[in-house]
KOLVO-995261 format. One line per 2 residues: number of its first residue (from 1); their letters; for each residue x, y, z of C-alpha. Coordinates in Angstrom, 1 decimal, decimal comma. Example, Ala and Ser with C-alpha at 12.3 -4.5 7.8 and 13.67 -1.06 7.14 Angstrom:
2
1> AS> 12,3/-4,5/7,8 ~ 13,7/-1,1/7,1
//
This chain:
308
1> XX> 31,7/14,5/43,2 ~ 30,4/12,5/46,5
3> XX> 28,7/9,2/46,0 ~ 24,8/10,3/46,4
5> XX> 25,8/13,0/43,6 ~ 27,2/10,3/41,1
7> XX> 24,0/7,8/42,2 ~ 21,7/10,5/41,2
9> XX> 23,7/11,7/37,8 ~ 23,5/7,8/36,7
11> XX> 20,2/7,8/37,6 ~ 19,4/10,9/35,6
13> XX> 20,8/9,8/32,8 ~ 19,3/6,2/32,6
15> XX> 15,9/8,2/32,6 ~ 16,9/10,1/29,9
17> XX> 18,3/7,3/28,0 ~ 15,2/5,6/28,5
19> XX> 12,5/8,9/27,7 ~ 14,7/9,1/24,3
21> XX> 14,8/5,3/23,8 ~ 11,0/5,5/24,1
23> XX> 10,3/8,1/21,7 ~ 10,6/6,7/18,8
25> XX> 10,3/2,4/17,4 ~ 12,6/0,6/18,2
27> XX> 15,2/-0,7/15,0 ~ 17,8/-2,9/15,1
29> XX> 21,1/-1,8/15,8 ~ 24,0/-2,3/13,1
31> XX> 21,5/-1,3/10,7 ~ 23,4/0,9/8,1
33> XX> 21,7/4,0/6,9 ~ 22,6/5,7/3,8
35> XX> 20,2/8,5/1,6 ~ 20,2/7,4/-2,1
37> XX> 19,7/10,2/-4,8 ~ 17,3/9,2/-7,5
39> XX> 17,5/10,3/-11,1 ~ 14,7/12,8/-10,4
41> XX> 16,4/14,1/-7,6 ~ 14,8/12,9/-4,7
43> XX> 16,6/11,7/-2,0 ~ 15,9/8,4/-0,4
45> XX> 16,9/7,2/3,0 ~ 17,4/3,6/3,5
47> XX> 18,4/1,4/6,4 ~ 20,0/-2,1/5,7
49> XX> 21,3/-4,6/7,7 ~ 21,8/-8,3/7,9
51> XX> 22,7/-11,0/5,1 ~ 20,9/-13,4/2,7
53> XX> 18,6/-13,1/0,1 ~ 17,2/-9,4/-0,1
55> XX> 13,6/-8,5/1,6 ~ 12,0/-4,8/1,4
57> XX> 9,9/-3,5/3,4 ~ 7,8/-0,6/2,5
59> XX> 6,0/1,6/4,8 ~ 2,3/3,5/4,3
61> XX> 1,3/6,9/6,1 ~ 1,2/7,6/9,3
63> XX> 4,2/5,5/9,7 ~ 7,6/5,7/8,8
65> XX> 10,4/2,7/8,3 ~ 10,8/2,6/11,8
67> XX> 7,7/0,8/12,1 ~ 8,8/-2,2/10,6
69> XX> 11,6/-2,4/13,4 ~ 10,5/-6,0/15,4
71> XX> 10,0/-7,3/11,6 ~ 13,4/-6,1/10,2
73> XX> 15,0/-7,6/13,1 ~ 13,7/-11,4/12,8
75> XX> 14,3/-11,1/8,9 ~ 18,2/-9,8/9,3
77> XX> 19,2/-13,8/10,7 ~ 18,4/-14,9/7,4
79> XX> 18,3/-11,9/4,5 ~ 19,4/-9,0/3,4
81> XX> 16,3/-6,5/4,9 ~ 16,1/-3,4/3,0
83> XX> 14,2/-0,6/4,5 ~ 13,5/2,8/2,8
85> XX> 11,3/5,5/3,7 ~ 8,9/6,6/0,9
87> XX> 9,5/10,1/-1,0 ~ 8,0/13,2/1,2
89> XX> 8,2/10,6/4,2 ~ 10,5/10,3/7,3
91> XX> 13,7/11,1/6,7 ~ 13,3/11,3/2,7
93> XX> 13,0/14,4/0,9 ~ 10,1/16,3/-0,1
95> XX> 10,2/16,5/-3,6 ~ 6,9/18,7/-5,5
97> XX> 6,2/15,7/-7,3 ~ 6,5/11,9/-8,0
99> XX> 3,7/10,3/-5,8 ~ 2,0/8,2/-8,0
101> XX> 3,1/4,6/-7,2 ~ 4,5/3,8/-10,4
103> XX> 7,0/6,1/-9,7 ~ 7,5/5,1/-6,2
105> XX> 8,0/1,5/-7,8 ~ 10,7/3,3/-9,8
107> XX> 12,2/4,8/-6,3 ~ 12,3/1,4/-4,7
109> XX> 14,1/-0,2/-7,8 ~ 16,7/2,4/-8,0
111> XX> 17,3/1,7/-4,2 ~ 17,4/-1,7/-4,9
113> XX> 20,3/-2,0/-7,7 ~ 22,0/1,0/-5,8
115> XX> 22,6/-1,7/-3,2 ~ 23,5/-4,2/-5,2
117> XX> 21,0/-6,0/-5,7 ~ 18,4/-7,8/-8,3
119> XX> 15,6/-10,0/-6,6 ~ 13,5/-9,4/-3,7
121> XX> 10,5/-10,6/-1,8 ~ 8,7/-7,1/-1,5
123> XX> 6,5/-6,5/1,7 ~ 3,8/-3,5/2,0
125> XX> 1,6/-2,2/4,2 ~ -1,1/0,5/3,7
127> XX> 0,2/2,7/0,9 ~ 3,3/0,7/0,4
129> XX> 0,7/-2,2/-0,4 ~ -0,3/-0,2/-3,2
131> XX> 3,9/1,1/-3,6 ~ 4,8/-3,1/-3,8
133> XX> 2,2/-3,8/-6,0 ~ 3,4/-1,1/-8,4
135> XX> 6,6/-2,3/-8,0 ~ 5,8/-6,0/-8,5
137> XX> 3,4/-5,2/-11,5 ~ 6,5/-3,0/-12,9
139> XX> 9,3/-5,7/-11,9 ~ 7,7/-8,8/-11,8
141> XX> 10,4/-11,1/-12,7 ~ 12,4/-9,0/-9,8
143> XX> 10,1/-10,3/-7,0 ~ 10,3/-13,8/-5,7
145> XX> 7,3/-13,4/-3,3 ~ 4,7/-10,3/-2,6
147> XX> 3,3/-9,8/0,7 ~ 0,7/-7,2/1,1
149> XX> -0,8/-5,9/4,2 ~ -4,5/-4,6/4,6
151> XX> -5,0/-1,8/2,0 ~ -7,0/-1,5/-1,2
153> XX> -5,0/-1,2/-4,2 ~ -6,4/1,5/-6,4
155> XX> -8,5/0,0/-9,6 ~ -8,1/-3,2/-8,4
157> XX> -11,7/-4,9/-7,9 ~ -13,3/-4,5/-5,4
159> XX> -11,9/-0,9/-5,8 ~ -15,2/0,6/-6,5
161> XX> -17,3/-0,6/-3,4 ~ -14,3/-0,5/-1,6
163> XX> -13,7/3,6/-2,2 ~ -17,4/4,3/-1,6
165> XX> -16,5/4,1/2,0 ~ -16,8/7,7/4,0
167> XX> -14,0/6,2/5,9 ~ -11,8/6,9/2,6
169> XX> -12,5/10,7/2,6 ~ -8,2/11,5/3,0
171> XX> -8,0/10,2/-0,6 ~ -9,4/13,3/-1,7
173> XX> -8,1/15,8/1,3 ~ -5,3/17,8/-0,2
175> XX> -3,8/21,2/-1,5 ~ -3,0/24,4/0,1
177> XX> -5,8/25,3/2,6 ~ -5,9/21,7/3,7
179> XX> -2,2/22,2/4,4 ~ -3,5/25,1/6,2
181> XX> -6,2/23,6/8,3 ~ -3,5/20,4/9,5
183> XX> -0,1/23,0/10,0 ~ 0,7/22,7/13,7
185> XX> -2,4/20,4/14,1 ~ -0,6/16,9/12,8
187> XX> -1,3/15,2/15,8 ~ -4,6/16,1/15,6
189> XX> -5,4/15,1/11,8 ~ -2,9/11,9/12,5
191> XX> -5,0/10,9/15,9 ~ -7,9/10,2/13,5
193> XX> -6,2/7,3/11,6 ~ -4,0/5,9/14,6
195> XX> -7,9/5,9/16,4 ~ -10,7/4,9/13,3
197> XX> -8,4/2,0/11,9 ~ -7,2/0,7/14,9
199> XX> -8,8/-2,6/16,1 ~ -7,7/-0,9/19,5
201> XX> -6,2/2,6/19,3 ~ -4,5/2,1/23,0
203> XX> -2,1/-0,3/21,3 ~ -0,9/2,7/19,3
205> XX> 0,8/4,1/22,4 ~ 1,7/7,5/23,3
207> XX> 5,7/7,6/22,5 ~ 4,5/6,1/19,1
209> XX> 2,4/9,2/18,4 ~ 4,2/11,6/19,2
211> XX> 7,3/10,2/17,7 ~ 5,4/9,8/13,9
213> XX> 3,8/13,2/14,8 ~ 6,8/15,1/14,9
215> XX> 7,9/13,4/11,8 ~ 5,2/14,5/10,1
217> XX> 5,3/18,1/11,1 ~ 8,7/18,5/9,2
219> XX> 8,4/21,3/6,8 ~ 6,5/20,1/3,3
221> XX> 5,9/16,2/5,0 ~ 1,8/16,5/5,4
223> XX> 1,7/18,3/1,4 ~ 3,7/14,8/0,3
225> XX> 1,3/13,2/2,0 ~ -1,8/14,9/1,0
227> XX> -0,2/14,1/-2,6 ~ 0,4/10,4/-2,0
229> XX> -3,4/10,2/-1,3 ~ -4,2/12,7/-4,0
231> XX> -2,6/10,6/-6,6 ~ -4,3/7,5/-6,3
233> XX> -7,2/8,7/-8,1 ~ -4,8/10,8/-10,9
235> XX> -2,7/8,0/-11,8 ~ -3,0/5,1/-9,9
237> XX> -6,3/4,2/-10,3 ~ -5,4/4,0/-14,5
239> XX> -2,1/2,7/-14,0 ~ -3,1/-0,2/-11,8
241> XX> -6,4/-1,0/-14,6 ~ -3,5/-1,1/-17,1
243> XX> -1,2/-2,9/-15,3 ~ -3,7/-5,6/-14,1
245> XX> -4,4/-7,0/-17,3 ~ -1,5/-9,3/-16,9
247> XX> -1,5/-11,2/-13,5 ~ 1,3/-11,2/-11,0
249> XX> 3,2/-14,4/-11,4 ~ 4,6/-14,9/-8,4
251> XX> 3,6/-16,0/-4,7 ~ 1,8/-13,7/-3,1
253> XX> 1,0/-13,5/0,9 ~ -2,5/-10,9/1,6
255> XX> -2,9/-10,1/5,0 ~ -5,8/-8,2/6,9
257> XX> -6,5/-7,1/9,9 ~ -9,6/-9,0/11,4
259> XX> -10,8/-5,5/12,4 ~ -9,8/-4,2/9,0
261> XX> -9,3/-5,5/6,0 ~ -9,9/-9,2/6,7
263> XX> -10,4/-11,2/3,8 ~ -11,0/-8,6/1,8
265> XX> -7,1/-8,4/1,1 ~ -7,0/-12,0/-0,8
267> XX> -10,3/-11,1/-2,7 ~ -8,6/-7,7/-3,9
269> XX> -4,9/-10,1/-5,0 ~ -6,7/-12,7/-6,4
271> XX> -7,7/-10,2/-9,2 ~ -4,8/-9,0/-9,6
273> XX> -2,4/-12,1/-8,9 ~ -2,3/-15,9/-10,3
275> XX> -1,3/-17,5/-6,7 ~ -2,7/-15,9/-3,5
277> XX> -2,4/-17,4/0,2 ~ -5,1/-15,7/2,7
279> XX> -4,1/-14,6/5,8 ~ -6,5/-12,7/8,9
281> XX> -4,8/-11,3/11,9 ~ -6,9/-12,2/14,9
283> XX> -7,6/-8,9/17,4 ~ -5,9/-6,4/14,8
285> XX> -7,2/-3,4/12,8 ~ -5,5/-1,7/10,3
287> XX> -2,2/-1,1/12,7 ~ -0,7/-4,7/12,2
289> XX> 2,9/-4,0/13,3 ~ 1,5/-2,0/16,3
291> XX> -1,3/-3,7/17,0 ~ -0,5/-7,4/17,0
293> XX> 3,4/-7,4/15,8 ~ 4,2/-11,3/16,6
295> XX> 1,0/-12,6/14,6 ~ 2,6/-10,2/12,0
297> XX> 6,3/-11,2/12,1 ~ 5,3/-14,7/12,4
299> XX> 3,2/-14,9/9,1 ~ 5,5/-12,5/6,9
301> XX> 8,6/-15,2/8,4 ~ 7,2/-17,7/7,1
303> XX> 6,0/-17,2/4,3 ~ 9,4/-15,2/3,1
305> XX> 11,2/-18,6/4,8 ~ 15,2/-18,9/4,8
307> XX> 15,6/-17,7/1,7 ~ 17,8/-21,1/0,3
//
């Protein structure tokens, strides 16, 4: 092979590398990955990496664990940063049932112990908010700290004014001729989230949606996630009135989107938890990790601290 042929075949290949590098969020490398069978029989794939203390990190819809990348990284110098996808999301399985958070809770725990370990501080975002507060509410002498990132959590005051908005509709958008209406449209149905909650939907970039698109066109992924929506007002609603009668007893960090949630994320823990910190990310919406990631990283860092 002469010289201009090599020159062009490198070439060739650092485009590719770079087209497949930018398809999908970036995660730290020496992450381990491993898929954990739960006693139902789900299947539940987890990235780890790093040492310390443990931290989790729980992922809503229209995401994946991949999007808590640039987070897991800056955690892994000082903890232990867990990171699994939810049931019927990413790279889990699709099981027919289970969506309800307190059984999500369950999944997270069983992920937890299966890696050896006890205590966490738990983060959320979107429907993991309402996942780690299931699981804190479930676990609480389990959790050292709670962070949760704009999203209501079902029953919780202001839940009723809250779920009035026509924003909210997906809660109720589900079964088999919505599955009908979104197969082979995902990017379409997923376009409307990444663009209505967004602060600014250009900071969800193209390699980003097309990457959790194709995610969420795997066979049985947008049913799971028509049912993680769907159960909210089955279960989670009554489970989280039940639940709130006691108040969390450890720290907890609320976080909102200044485009989003706001402040409304401390007024929703603070009936629900005994110690609350407020936090508003300037020039964000909904998207926090996309939309203003070093705000992000910087407030869940320090708030989580070294661990010691």
């Amino acid at each position: 092979m002469d010289r201009r042929a090599i020159v062009m075949l490198m070439l060739s290949t650092a485009l590719v590398n770079k087209v497949a590098f930018a398809a999908s969020p970036s995660f730290p490398a020496g992450f381990a990955t491993r898929t954990i069978s739960t006693p139902d029989g789900a299947q539940i794939f987890v990235r780890s990496g790093g040492t310390g203390p443990a931290v989790v990190l729980i992922h809503g819809f229209g995401d994946t664990g991949e999007m808590w990348g640039p987070l897991a990284r800056e955690l892994a110098k000082t903890h232990t940063v867990i990171v699994p996808d939810l049931r019927g999301m990413g790279r889990s399985s699709k099981p027919a049932g289970g969506y309800d958070k307190k059984s999500q809770a369950a999944d997270i725990r069983y992920v937890m112990t299966t890696l050896g370990q006890d205590h966490s501080a738990v983060v959320g975002h979107d429907i993991g908010t309402m996942v780690a507060y299931a699981y804190a509410a479930r676990y609480p002498d389990k959790v050292d700290k709670l962070i949760v990132m704009d999203a209501p959590v079902p029953g919780i005051a202001p839940w009723d004014e809250i779920v009035r908005s026509p924003k909210l509709w997906h809660f109720d958008f589900g079964g088999r001729d919505c599955e009908r209406l979104v197969a082979g449209r995902e990017r379409i149905y997923l376009d409307r989230f990444w663009d209505d909650f967004a602060g600014d939907p250009s900071r969800i970039n193209e390699a980003t949606r097309a990457y959790y698109a194709k995610q969420y066109a795997q066979p049985g992924a947008m049913r799971a996630a028509f049912a993680q929506f769907n159960a909210i007002g089955t279960n989670d609603v009554a489970d989280n009135q039940m639940s709130s009668r006691v108040k969390l007893p450890m720290p907890v960090l609320a976080i909102g989107g200044e485009q989003s949630f706001g402040s409304t994320m401390a007024v929703v823990m603070r009936n629900a938890a005994t110690t609350v910190e407020e936090a508003v990310v300037p020039n964000s919406g909904h998207w926090l990790m996309e939309e203003a990631p070093d705000a992000t990283i910087k407030l869940v860092s320090d708030f989580i601290g070294d661990g010691k």
